[in-house]
mmCIF file of the N, C-alpha and C atoms, coordinates in Angstrom:
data_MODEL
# 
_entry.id   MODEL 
# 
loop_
_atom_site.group_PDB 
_atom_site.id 
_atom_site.type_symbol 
_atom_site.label_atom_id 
_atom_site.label_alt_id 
_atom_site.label_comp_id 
_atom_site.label_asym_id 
_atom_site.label_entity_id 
_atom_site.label_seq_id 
_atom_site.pdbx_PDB_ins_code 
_atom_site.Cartn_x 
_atom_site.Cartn_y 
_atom_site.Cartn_z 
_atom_site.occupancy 
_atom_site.B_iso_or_equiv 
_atom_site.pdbx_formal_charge 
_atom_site.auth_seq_id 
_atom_site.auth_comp_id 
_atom_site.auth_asym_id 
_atom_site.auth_atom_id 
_atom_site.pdbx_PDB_model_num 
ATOM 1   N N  . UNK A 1 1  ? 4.734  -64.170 -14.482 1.00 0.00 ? 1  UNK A N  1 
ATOM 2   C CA . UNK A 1 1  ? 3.726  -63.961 -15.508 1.00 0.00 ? 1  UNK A CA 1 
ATOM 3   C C  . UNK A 1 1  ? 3.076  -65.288 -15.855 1.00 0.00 ? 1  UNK A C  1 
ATOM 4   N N  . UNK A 1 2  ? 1.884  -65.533 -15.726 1.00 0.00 ? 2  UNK A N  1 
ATOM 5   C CA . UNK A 1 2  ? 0.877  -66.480 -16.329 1.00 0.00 ? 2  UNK A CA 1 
ATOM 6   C C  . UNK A 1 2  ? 1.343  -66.513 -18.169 1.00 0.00 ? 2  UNK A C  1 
ATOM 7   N N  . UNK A 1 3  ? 1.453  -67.383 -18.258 1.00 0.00 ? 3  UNK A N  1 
ATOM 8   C CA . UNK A 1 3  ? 2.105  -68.089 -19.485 1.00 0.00 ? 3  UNK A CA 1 
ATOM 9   C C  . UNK A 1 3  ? 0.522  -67.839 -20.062 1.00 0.00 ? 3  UNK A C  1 
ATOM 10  N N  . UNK A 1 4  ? -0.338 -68.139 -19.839 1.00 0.00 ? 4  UNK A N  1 
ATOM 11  C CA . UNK A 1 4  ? -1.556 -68.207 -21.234 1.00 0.00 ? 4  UNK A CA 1 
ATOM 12  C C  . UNK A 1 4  ? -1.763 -66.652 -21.031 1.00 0.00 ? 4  UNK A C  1 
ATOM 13  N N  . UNK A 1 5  ? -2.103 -65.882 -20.072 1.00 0.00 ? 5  UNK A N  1 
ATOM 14  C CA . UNK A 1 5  ? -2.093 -64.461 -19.820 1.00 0.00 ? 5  UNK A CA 1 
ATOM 15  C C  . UNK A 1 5  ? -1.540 -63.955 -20.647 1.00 0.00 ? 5  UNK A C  1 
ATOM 16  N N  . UNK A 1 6  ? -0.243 -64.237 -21.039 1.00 0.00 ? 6  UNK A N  1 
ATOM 17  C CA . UNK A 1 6  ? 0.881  -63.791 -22.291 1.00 0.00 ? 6  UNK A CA 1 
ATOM 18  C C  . UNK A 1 6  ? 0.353  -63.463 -23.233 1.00 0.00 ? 6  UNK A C  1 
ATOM 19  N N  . UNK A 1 7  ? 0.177  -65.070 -23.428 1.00 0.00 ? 7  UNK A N  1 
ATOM 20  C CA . UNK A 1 7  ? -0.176 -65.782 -24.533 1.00 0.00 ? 7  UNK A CA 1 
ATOM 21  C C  . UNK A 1 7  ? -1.416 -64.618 -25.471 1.00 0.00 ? 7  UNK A C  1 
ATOM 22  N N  . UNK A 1 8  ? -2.327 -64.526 -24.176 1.00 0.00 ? 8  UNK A N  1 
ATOM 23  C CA . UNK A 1 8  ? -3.625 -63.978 -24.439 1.00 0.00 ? 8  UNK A CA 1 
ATOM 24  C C  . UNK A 1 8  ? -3.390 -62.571 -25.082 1.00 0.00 ? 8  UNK A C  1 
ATOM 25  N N  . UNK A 1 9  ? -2.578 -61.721 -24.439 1.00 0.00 ? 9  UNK A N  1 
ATOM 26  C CA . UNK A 1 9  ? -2.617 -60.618 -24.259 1.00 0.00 ? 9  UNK A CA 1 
ATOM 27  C C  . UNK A 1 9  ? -1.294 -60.486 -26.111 1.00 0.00 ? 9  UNK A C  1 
ATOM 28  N N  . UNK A 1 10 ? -0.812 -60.871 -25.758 1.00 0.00 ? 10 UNK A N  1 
ATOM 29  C CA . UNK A 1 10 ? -0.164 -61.077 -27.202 1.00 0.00 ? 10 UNK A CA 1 
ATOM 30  C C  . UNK A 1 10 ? -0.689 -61.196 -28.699 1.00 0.00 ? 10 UNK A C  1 
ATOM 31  N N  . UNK A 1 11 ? -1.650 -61.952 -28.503 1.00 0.00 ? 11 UNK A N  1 
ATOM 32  C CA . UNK A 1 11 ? -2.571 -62.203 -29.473 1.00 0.00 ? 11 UNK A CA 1 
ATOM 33  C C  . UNK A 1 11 ? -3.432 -60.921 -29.407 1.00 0.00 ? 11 UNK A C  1 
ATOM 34  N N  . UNK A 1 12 ? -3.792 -60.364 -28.298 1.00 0.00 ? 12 UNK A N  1 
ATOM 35  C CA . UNK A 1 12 ? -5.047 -59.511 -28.641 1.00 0.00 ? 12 UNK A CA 1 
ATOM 36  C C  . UNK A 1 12 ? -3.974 -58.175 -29.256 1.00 0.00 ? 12 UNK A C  1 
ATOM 37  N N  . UNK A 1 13 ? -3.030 -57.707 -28.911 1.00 0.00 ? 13 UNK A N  1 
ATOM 38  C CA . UNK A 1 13 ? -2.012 -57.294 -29.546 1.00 0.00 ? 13 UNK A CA 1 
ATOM 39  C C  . UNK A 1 13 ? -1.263 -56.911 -30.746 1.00 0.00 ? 13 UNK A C  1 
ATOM 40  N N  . UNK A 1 14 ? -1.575 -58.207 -31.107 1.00 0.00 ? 14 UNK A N  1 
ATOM 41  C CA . UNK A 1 14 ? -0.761 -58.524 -32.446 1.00 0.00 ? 14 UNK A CA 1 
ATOM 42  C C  . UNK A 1 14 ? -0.614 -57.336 -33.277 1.00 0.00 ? 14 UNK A C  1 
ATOM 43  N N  . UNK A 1 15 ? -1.735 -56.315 -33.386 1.00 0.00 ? 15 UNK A N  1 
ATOM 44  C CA . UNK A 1 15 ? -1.707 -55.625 -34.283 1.00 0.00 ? 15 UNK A CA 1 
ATOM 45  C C  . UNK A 1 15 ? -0.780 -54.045 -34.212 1.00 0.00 ? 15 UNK A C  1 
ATOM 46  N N  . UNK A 1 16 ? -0.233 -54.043 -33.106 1.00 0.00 ? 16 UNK A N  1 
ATOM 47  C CA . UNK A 1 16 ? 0.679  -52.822 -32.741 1.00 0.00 ? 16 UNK A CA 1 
ATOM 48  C C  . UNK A 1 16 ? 2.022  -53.407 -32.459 1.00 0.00 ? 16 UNK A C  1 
ATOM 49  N N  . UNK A 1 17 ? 2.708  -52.269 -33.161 1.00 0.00 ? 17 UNK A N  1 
ATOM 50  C CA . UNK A 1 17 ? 4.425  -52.251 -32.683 1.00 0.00 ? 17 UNK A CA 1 
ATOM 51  C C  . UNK A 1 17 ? 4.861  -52.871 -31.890 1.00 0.00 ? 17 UNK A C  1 
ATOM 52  N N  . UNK A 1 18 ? 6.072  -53.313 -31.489 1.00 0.00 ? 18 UNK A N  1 
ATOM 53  C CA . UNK A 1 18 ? 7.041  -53.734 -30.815 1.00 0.00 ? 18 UNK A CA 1 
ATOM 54  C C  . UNK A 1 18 ? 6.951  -52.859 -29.654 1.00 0.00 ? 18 UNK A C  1 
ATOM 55  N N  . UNK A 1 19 ? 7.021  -51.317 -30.007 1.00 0.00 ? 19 UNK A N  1 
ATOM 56  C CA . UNK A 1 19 ? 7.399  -50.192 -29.516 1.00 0.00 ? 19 UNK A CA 1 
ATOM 57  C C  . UNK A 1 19 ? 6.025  -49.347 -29.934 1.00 0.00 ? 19 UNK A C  1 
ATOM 58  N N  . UNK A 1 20 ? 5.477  -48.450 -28.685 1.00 0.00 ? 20 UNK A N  1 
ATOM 59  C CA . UNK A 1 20 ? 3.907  -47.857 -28.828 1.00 0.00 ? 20 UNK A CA 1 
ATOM 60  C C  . UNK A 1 20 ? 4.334  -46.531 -28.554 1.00 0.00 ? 20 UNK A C  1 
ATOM 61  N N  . UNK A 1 21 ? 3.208  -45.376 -28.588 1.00 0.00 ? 21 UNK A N  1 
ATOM 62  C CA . UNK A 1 21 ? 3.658  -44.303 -28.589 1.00 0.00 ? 21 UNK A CA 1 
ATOM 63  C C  . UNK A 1 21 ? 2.321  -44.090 -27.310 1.00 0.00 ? 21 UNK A C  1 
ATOM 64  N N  . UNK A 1 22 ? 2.009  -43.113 -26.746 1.00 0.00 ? 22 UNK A N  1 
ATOM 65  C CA . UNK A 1 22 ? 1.021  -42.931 -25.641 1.00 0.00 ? 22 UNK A CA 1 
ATOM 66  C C  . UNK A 1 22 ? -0.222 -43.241 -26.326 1.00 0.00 ? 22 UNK A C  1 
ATOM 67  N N  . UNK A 1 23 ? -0.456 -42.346 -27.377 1.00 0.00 ? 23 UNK A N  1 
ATOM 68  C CA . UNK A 1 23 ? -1.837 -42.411 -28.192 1.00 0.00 ? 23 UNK A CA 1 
ATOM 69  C C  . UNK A 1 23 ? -2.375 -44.405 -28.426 1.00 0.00 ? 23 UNK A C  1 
ATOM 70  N N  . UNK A 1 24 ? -1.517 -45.368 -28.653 1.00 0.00 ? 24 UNK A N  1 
ATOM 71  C CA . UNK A 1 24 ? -1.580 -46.460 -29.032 1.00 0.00 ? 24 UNK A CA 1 
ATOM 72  C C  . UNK A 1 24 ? -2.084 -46.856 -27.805 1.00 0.00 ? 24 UNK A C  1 
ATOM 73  N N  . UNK A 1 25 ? -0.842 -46.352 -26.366 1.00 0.00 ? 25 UNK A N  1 
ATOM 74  C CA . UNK A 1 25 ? -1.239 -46.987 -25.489 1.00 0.00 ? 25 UNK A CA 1 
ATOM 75  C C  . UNK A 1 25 ? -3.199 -46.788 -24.667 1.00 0.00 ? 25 UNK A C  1 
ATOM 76  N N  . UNK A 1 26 ? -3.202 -46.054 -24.773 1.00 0.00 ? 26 UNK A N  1 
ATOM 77  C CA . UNK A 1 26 ? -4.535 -45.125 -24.624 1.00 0.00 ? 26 UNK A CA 1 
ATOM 78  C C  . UNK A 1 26 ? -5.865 -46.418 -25.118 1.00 0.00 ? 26 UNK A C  1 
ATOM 79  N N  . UNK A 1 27 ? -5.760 -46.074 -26.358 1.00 0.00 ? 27 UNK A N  1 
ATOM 80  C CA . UNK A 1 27 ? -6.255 -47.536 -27.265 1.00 0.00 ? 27 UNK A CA 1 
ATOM 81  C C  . UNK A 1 27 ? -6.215 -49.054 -26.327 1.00 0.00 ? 27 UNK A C  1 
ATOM 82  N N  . UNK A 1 28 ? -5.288 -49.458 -26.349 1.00 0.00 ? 28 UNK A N  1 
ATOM 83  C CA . UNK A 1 28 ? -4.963 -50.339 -25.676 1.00 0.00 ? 28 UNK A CA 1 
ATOM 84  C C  . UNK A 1 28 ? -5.737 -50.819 -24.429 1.00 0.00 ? 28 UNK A C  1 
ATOM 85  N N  . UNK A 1 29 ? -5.412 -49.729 -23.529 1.00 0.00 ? 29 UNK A N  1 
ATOM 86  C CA . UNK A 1 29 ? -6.090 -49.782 -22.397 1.00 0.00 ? 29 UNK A CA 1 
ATOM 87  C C  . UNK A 1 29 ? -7.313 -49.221 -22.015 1.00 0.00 ? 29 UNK A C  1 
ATOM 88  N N  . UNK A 1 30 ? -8.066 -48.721 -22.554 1.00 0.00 ? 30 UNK A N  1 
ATOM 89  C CA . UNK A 1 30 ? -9.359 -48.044 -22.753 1.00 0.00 ? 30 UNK A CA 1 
ATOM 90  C C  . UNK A 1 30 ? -9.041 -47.250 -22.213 1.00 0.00 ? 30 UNK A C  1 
ATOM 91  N N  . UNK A 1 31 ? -8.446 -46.553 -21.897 1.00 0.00 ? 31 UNK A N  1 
ATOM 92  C CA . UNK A 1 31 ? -8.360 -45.186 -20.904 1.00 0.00 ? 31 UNK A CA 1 
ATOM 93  C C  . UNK A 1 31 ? -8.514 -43.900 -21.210 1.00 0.00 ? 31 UNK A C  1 
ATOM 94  N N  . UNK A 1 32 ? -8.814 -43.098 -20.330 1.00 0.00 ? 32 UNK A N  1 
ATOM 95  C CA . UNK A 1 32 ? -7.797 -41.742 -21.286 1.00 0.00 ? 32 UNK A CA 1 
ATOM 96  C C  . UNK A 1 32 ? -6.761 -40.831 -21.235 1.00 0.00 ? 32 UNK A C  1 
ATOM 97  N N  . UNK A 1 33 ? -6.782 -39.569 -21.694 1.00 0.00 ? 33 UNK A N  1 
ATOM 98  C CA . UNK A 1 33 ? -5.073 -39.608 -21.711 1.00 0.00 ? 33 UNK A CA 1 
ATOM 99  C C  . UNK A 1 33 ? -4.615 -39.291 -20.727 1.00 0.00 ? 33 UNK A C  1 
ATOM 100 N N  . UNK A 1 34 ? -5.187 -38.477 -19.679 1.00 0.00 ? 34 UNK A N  1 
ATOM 101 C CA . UNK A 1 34 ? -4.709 -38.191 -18.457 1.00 0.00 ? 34 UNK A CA 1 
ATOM 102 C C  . UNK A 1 34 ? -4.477 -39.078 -17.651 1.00 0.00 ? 34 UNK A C  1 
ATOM 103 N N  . UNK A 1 35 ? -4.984 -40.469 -17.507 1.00 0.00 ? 35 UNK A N  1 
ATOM 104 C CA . UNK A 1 35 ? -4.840 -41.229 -17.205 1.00 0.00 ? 35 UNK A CA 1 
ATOM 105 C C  . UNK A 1 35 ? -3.786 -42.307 -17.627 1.00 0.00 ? 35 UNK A C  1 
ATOM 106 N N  . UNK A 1 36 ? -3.592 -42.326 -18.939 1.00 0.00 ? 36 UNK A N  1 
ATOM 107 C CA . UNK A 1 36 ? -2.090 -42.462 -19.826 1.00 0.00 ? 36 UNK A CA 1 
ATOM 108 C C  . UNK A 1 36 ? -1.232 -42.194 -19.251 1.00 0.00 ? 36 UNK A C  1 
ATOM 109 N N  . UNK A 1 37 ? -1.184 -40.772 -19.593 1.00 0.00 ? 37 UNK A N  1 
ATOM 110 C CA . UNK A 1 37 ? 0.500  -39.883 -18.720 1.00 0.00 ? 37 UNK A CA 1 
ATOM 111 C C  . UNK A 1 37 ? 0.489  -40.224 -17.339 1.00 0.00 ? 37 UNK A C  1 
ATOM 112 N N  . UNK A 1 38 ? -0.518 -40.840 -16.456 1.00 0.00 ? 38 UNK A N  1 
ATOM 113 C CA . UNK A 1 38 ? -0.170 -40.534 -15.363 1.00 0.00 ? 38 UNK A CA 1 
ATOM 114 C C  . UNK A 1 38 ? 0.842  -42.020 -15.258 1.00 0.00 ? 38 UNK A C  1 
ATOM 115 N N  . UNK A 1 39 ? -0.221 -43.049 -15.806 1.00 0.00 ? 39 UNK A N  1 
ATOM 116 C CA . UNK A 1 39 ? 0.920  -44.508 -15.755 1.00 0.00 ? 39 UNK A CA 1 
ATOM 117 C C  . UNK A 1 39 ? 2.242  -44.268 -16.058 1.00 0.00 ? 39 UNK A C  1 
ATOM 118 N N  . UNK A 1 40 ? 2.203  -43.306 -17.064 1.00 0.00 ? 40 UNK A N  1 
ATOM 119 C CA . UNK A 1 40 ? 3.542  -43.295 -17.834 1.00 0.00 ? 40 UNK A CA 1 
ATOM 120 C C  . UNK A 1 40 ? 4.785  -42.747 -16.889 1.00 0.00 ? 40 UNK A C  1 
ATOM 121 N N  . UNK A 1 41 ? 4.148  -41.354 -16.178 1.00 0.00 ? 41 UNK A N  1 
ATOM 122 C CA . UNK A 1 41 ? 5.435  -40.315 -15.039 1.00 0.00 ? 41 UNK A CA 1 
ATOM 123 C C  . UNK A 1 41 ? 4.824  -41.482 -13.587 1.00 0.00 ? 41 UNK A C  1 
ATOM 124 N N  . UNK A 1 42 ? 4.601  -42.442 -13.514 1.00 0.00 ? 42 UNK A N  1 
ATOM 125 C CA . UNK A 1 42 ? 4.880  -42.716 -12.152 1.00 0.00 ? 42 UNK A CA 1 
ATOM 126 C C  . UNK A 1 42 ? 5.476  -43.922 -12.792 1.00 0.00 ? 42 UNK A C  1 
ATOM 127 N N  . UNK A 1 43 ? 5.399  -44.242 -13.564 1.00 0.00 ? 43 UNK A N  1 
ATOM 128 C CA . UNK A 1 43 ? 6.402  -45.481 -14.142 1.00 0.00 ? 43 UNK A CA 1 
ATOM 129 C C  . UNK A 1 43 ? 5.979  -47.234 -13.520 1.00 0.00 ? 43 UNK A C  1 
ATOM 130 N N  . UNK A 1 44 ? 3.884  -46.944 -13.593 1.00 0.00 ? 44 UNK A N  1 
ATOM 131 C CA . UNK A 1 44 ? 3.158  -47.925 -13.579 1.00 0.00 ? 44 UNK A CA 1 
ATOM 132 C C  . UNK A 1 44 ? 3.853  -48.866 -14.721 1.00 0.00 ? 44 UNK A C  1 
ATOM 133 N N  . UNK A 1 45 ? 4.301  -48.068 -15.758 1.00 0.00 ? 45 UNK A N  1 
ATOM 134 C CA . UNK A 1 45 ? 4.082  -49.061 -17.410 1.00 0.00 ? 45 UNK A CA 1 
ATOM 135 C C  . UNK A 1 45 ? 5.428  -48.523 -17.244 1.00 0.00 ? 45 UNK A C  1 
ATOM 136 N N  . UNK A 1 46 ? 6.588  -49.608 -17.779 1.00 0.00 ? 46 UNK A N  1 
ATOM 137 C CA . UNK A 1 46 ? 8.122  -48.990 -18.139 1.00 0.00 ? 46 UNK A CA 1 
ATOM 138 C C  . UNK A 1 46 ? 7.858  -48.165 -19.585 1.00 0.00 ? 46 UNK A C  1 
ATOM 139 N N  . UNK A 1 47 ? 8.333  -47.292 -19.589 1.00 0.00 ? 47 UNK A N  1 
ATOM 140 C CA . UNK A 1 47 ? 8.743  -46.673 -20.854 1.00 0.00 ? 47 UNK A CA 1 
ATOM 141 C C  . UNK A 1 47 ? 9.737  -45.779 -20.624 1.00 0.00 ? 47 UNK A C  1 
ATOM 142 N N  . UNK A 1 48 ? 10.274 -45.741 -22.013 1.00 0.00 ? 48 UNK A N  1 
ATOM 143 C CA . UNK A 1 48 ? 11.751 -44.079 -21.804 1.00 0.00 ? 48 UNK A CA 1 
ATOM 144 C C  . UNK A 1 48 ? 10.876 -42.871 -22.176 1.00 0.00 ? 48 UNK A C  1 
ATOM 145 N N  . UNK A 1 49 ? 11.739 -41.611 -21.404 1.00 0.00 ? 49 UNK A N  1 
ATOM 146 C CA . UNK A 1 49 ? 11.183 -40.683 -22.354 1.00 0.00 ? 49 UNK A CA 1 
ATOM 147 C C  . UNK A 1 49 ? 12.275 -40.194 -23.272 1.00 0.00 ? 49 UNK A C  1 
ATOM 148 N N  . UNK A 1 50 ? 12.178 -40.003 -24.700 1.00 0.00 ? 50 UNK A N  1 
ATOM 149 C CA . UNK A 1 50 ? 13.133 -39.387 -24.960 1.00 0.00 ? 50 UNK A CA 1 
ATOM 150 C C  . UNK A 1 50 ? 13.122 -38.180 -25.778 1.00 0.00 ? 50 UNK A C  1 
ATOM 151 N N  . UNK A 1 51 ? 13.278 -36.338 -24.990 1.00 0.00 ? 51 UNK A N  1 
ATOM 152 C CA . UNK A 1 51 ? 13.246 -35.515 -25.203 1.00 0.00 ? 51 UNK A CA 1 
ATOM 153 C C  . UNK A 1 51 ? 11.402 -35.269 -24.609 1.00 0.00 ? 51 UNK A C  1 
ATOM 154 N N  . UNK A 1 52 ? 10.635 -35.081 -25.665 1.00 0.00 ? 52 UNK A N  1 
ATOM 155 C CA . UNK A 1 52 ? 9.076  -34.990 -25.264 1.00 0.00 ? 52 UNK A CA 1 
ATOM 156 C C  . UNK A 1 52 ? 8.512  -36.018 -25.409 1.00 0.00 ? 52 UNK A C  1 
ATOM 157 N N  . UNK A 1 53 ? 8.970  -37.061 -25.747 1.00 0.00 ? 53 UNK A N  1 
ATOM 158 C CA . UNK A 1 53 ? 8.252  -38.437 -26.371 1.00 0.00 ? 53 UNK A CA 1 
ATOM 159 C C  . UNK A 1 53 ? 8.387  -39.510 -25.452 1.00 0.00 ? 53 UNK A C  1 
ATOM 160 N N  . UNK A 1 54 ? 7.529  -40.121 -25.197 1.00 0.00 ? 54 UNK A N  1 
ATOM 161 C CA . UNK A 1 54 ? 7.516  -41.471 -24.823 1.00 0.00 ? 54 UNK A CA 1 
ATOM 162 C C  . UNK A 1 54 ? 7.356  -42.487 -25.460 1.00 0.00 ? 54 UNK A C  1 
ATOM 163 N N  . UNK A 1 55 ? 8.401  -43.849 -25.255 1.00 0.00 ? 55 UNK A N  1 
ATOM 164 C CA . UNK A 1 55 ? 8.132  -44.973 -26.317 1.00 0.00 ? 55 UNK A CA 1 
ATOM 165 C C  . UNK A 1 55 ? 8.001  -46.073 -24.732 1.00 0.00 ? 55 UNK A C  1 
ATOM 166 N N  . UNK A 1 56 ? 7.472  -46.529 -25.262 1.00 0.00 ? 56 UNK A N  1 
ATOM 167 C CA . UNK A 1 56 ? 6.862  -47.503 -24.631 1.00 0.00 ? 56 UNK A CA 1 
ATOM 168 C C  . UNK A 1 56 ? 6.521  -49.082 -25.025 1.00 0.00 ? 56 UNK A C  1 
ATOM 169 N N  . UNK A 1 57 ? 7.359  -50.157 -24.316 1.00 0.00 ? 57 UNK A N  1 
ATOM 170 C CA . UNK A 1 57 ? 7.656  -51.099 -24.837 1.00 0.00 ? 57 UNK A CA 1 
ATOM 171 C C  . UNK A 1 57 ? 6.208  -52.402 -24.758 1.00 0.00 ? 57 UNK A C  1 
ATOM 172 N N  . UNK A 1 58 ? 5.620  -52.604 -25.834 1.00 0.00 ? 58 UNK A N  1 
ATOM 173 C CA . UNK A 1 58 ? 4.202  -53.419 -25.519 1.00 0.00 ? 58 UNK A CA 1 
ATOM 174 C C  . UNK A 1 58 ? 4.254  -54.415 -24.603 1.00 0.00 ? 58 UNK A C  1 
ATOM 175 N N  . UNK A 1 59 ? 5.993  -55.159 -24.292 1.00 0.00 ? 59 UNK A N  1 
ATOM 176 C CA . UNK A 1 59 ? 5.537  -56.282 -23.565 1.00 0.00 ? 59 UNK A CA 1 
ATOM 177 C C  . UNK A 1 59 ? 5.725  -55.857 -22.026 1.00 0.00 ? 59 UNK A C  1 
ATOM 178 N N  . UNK A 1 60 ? 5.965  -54.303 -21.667 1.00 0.00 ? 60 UNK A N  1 
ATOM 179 C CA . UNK A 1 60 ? 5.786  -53.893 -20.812 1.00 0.00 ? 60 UNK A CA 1 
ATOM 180 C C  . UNK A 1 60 ? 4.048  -53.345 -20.352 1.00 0.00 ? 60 UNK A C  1 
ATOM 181 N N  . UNK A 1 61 ? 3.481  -52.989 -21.117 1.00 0.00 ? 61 UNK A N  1 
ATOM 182 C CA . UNK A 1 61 ? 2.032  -53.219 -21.120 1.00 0.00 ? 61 UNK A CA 1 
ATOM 183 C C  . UNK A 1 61 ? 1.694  -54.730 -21.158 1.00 0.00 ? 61 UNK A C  1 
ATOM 184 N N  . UNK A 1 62 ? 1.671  -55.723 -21.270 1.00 0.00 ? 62 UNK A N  1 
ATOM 185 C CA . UNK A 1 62 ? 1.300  -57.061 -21.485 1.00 0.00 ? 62 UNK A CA 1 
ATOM 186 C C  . UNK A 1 62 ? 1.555  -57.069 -19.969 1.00 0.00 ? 62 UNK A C  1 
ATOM 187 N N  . UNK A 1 63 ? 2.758  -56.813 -19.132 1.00 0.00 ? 63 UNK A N  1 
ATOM 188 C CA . UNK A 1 63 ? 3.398  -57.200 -17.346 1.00 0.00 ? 63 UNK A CA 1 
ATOM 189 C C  . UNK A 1 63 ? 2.584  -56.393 -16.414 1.00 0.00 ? 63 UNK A C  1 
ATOM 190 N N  . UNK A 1 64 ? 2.217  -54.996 -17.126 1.00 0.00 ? 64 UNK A N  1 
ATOM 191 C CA . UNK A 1 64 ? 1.306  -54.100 -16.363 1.00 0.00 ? 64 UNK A CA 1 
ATOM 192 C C  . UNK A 1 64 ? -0.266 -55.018 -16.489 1.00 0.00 ? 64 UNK A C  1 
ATOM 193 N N  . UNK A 1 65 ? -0.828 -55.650 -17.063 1.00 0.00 ? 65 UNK A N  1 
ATOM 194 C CA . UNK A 1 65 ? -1.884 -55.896 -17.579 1.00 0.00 ? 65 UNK A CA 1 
ATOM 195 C C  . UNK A 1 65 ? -1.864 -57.361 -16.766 1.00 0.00 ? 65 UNK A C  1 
ATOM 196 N N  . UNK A 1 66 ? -1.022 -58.046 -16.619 1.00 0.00 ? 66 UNK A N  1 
ATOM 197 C CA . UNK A 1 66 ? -1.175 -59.219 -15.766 1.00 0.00 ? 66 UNK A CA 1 
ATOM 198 C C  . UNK A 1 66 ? -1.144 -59.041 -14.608 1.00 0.00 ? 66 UNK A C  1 
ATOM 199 N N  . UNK A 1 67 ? 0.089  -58.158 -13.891 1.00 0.00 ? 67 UNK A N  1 
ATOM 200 C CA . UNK A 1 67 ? 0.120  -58.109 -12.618 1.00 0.00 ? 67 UNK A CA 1 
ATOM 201 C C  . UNK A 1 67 ? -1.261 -57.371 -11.853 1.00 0.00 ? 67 UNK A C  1 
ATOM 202 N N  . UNK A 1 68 ? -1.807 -56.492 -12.755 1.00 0.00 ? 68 UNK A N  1 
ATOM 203 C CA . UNK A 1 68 ? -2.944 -55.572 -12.766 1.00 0.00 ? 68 UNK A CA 1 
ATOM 204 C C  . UNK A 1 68 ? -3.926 -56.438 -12.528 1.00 0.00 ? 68 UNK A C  1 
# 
């Protein structure tokens, strides 16, 4: 990971959870949601599911977003 990339992406950030829910991530990435879930079930972006929910860890979006 590019250290200012981090840096960058951290800052633009700042304003969401530790931990995101799909809808946040959506936001995030300009996308939309079908396009969400799909990152999410091929496991582009790490997240758990747990039961119907997905949580999703931001600095795992920050690793998707650099390597991307």
């Amino acid at each position: 990971m590019g250290v200012i990339d981090k840096i960058y992406y951290e800052e633009m950030f700042k304003d969401y959870k530790d931990v995101v829910k799909p809808v946040e991530l959506k936001e995030m990435l300009g996308v939309g949601i079908n396009k969400t879930y799909k990152l999410l079930k091929n496991q582009e972006i790490y997240n758990k599911k747990i039961g119907n929910n997905y949580i999703i860890p931001k600095l795992s979006i920050i690793e998707y977003l650099i390597k991307n």
